[in-house]
Short mmCIF file of the C-alpha atoms (twelve columns), coordinates in Angstrom:
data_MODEL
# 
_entry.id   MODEL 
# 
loop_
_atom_site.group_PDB 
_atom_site.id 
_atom_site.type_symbol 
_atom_site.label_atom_id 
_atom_site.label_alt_id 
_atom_site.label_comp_id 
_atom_site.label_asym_id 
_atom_site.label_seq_id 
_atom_site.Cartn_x 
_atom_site.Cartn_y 
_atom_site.Cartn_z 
_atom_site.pdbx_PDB_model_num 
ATOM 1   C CA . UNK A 1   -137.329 -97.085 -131.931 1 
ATOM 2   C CA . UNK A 2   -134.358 -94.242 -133.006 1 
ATOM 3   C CA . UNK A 3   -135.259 -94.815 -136.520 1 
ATOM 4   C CA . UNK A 4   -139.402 -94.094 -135.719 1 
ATOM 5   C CA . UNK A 5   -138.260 -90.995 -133.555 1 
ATOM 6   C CA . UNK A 6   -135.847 -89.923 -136.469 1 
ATOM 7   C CA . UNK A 7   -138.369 -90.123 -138.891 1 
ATOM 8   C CA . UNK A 8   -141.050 -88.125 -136.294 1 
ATOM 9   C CA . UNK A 9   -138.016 -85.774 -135.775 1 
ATOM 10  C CA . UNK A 10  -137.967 -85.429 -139.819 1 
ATOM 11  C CA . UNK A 11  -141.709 -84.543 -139.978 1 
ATOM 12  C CA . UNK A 12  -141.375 -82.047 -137.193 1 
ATOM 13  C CA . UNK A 13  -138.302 -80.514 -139.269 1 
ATOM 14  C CA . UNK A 14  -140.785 -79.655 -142.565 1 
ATOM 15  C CA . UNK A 15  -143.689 -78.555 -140.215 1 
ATOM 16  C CA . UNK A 16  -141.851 -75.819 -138.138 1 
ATOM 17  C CA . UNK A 17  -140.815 -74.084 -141.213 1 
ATOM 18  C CA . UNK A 18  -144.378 -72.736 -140.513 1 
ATOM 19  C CA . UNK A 19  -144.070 -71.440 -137.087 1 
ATOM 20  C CA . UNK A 20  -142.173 -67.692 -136.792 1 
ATOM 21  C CA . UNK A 21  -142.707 -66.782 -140.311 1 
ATOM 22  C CA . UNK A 22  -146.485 -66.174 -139.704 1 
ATOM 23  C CA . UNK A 23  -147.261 -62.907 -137.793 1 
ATOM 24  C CA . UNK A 24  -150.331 -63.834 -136.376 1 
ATOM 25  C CA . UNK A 25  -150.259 -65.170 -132.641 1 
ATOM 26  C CA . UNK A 26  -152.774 -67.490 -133.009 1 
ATOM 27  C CA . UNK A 27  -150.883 -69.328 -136.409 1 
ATOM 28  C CA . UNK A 28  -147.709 -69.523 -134.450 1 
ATOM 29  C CA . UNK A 29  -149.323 -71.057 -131.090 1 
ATOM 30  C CA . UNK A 30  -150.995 -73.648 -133.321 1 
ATOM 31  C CA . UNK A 31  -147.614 -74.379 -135.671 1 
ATOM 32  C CA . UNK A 32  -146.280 -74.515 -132.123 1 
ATOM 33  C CA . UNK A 33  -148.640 -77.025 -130.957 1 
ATOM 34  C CA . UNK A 34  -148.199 -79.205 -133.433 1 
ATOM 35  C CA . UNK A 35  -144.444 -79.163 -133.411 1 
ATOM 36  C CA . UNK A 36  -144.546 -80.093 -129.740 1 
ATOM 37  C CA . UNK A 37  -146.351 -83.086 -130.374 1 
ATOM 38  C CA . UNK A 38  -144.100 -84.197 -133.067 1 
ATOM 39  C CA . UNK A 39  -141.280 -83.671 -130.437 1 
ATOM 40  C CA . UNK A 40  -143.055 -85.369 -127.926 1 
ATOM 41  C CA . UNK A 41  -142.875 -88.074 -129.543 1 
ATOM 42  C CA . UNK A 42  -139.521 -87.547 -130.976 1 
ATOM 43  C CA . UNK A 43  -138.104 -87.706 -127.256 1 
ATOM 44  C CA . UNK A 44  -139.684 -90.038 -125.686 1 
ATOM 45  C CA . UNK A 45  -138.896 -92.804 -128.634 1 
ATOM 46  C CA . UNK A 46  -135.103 -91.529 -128.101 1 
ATOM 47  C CA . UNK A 47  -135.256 -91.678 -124.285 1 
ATOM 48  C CA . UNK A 48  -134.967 -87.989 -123.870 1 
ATOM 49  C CA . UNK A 49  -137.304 -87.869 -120.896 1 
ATOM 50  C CA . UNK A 50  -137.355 -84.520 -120.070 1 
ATOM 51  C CA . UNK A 51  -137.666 -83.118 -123.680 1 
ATOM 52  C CA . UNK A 52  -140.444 -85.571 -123.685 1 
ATOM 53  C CA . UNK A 53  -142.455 -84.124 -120.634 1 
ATOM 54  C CA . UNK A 54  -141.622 -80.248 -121.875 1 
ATOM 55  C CA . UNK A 55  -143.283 -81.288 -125.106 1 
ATOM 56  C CA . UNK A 56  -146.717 -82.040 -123.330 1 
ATOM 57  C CA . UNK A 57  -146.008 -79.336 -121.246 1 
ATOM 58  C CA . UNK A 58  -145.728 -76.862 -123.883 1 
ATOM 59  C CA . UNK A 59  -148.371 -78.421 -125.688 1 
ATOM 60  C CA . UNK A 60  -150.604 -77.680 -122.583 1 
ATOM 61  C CA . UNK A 61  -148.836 -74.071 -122.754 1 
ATOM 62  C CA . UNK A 62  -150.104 -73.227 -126.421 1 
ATOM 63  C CA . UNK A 63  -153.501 -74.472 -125.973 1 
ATOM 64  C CA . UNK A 64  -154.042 -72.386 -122.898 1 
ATOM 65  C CA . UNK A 65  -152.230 -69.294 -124.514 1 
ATOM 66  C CA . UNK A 66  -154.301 -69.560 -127.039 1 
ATOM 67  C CA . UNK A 67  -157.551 -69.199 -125.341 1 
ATOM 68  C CA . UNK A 68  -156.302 -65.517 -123.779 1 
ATOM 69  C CA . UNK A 69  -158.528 -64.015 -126.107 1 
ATOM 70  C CA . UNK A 70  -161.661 -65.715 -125.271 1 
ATOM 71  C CA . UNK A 71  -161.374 -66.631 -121.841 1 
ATOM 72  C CA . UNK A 72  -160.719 -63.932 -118.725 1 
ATOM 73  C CA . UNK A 73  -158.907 -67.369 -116.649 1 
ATOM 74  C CA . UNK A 74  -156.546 -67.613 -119.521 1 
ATOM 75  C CA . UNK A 75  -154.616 -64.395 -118.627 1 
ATOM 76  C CA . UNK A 76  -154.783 -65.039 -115.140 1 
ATOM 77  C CA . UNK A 77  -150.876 -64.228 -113.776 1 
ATOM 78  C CA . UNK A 78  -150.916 -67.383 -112.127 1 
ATOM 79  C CA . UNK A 79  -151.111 -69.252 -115.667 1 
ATOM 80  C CA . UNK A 80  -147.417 -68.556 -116.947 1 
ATOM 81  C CA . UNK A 81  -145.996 -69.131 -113.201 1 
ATOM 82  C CA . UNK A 82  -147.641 -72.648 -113.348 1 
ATOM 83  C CA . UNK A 83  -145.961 -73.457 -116.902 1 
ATOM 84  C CA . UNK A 84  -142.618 -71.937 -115.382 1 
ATOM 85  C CA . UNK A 85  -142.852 -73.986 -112.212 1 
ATOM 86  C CA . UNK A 86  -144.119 -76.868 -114.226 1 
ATOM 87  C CA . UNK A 87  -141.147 -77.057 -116.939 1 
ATOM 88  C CA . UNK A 88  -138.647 -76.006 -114.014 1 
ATOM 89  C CA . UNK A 89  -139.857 -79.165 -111.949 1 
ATOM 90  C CA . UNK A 90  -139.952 -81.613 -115.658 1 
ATOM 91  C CA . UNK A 91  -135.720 -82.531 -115.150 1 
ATOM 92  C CA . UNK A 92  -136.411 -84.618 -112.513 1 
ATOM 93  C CA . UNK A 93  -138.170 -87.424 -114.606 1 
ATOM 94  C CA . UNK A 94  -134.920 -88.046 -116.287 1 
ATOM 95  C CA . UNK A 95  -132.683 -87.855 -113.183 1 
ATOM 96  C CA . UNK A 96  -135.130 -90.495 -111.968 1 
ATOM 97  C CA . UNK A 97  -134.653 -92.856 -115.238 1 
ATOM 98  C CA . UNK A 98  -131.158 -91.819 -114.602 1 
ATOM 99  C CA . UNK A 99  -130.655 -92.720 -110.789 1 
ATOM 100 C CA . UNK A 100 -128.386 -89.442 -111.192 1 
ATOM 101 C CA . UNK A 101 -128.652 -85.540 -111.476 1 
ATOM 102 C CA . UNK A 102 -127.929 -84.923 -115.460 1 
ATOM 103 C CA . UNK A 103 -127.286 -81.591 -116.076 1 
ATOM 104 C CA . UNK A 104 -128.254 -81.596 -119.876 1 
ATOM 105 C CA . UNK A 105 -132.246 -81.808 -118.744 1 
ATOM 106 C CA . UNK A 106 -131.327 -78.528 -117.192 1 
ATOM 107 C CA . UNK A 107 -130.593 -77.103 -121.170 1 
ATOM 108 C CA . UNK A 108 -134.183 -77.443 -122.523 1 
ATOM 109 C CA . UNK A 109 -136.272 -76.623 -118.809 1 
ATOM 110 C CA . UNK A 110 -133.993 -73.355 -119.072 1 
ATOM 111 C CA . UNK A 111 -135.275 -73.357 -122.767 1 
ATOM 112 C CA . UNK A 112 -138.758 -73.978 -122.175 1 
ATOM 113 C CA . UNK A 113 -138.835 -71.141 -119.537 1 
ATOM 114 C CA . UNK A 114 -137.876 -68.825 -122.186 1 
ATOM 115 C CA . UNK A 115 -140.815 -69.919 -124.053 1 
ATOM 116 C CA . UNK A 116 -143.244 -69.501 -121.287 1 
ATOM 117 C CA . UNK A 117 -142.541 -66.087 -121.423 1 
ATOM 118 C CA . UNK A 118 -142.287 -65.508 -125.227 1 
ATOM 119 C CA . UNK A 119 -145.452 -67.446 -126.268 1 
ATOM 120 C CA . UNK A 120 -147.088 -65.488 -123.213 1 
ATOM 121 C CA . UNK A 121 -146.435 -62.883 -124.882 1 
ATOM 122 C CA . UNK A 122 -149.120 -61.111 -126.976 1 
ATOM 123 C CA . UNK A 123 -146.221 -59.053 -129.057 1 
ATOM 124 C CA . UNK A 124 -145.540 -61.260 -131.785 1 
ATOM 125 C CA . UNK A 125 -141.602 -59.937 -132.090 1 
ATOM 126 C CA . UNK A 126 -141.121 -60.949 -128.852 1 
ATOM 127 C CA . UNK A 127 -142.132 -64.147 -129.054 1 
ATOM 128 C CA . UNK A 128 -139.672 -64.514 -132.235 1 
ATOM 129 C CA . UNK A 129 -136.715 -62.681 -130.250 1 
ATOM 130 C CA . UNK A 130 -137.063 -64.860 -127.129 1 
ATOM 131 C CA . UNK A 131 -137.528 -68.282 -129.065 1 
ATOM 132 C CA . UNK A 132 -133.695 -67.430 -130.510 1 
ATOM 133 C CA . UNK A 133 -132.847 -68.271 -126.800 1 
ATOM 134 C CA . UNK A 134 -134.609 -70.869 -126.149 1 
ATOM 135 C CA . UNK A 135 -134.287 -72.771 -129.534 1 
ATOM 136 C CA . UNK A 136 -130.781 -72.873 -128.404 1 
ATOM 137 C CA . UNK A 137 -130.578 -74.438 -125.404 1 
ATOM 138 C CA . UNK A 138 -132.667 -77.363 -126.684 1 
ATOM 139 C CA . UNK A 139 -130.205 -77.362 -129.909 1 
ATOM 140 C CA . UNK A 140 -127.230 -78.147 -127.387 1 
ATOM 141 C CA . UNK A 141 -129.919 -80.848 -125.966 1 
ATOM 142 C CA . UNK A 142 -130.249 -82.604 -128.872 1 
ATOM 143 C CA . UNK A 143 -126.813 -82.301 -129.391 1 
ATOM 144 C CA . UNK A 144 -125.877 -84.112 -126.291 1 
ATOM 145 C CA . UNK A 145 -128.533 -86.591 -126.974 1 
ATOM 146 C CA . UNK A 146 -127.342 -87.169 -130.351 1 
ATOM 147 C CA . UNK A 147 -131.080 -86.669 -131.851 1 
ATOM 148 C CA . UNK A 148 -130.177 -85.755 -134.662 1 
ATOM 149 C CA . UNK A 149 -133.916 -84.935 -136.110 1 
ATOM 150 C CA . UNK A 150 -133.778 -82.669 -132.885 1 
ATOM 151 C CA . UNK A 151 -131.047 -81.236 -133.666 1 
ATOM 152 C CA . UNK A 152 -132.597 -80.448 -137.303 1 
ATOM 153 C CA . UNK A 153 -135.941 -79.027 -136.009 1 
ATOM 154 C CA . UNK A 154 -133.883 -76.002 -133.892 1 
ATOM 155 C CA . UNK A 155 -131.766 -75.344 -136.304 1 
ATOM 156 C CA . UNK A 156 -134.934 -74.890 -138.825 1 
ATOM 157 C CA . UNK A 157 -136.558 -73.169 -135.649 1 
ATOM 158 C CA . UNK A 158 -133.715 -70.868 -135.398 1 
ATOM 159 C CA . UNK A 159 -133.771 -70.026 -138.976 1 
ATOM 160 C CA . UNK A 160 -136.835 -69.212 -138.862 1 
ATOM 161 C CA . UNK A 161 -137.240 -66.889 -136.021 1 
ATOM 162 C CA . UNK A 162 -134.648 -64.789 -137.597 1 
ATOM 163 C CA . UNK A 163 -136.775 -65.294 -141.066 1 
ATOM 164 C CA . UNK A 164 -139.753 -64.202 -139.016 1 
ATOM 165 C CA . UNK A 165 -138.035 -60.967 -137.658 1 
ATOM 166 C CA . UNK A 166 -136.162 -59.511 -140.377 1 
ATOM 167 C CA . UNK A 167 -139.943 -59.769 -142.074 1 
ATOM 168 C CA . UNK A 168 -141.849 -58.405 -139.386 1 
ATOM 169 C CA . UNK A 169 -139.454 -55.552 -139.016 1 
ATOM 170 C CA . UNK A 170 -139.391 -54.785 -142.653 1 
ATOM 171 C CA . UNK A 171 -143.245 -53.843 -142.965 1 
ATOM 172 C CA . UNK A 172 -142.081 -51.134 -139.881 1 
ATOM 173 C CA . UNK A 173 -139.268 -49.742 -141.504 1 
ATOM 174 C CA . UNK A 174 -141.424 -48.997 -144.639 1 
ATOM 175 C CA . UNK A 175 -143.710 -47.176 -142.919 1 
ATOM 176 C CA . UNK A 176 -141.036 -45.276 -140.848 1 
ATOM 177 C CA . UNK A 177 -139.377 -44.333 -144.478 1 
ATOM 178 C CA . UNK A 178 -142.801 -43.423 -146.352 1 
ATOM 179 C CA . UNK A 179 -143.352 -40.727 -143.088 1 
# 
C-alpha cells in the first residue's frame, strides 16, 4: 500500500506544478481540486488519516468556491466558517485510529485553515501568499509521516506559489514603471 500511495504522491507532484502559476481563480481551484484528490488518496493508503479527511474536505472547499460566481449561496459567510469548523474538527479521526491525542494532525488542520481563507479569497495574490503558510505546515506533516511523495508535492507547492507571485507581481511593476 506505501508503494501505491508513493506512486499517487508522485502523480500529485507533476500535477501541482499547475496550480499557483496560473492567475486565473477558477484554473487554480480546479488544479487544486485535483491535487486534493491525488492526496486523498495519497494519505489514506499511508495511514495519514487526517490528511486524508482534509483532502475531501478541501476537495468539497474548491468545488463550492468555485461556484461563487454563479451561485448567490456560494458566498454566503457561513460557507468558509463551515470549511474552518469542518477541517478544525478533521484531527480527531486520527486520534481515534490512534487511541491518543497526536499533535502532528494539528500541523495540516492549522494548514488547511489557512487555505479556507486563501482559496476564499477572490484576490488571486492572496491566495498564493497564504498557501506559503499553509503548504508548510502540511510539509512538516509529511515529514513526520515520512510520506515522502507528500513531502515532494509541498515542496513543488511551495515553489510554486513563490513562482506564481514573483509573476503576478511582475505584470504590476511594468505598468507602475511605463506610468
Amino acid at each position: 500500500m506505501r508503494i501505491a500511495a508513493q506512486i499517487i504522491g508522485y502523480i500529485a507532484v507533476a500535477e501541482n506544478l499547475l496550480i499557483y502559476i496560473s492567475n486565473r481563480r477558477d484554473r487554480i481551484l480546479l488544479f487544486k481540486f485535483i491535487s486534493d484528490t491525488l492526496g486523498f488518496l495519497n494519505y489514506l493508503l499511508m495511514g495519514g488519516f487526517t490528511g486524508a479527511a482534509l483532502n475531501v474536505i478541501a476537495m468539497t472547499r474548491e468545488a463550492v468556491f468555485s461556484l461563487r460566481d454563479r451561485y448567490r449561496w456560494a458566498n454566503a459567510k457561513w460557507i468558509p466558517a463551515l470549511f474552518l469548523t469542518l477541517t478544525w474538527v478533521s484531527p480527531a479521526l486520527e486520534w481515534i485510529h490512534a487511541g491518543t491525542f497526536l499533535w502532528r494532525s494539528l500541523l495540516p488542520a492549522f494548514g488547511s485553515m489557512i487555505f479556507v481563507i486563501g482559496f476564499y479569497a477572490r484576490k488571486t495574490m492572496l491566495t498564493k501568499v497564504t498557501s506559503l503558510f499553509g503548504n508548510a505546515l502540511w510539509l512538516t506533516y509529511a515529514v513526520l509521516l515520512q510520506n515522502w511523495a507528500g513531502m515532494a508535492v509541498n515542496i513543488l507547492m511551495l515553489i510554486s506559489a513563490v513562482v506564481g507571485i514573483i509573476r503576478e507581481r511582475k505584470p504590476a511593476e511594468q505598468k507602475e514603471a511605463a506610468s
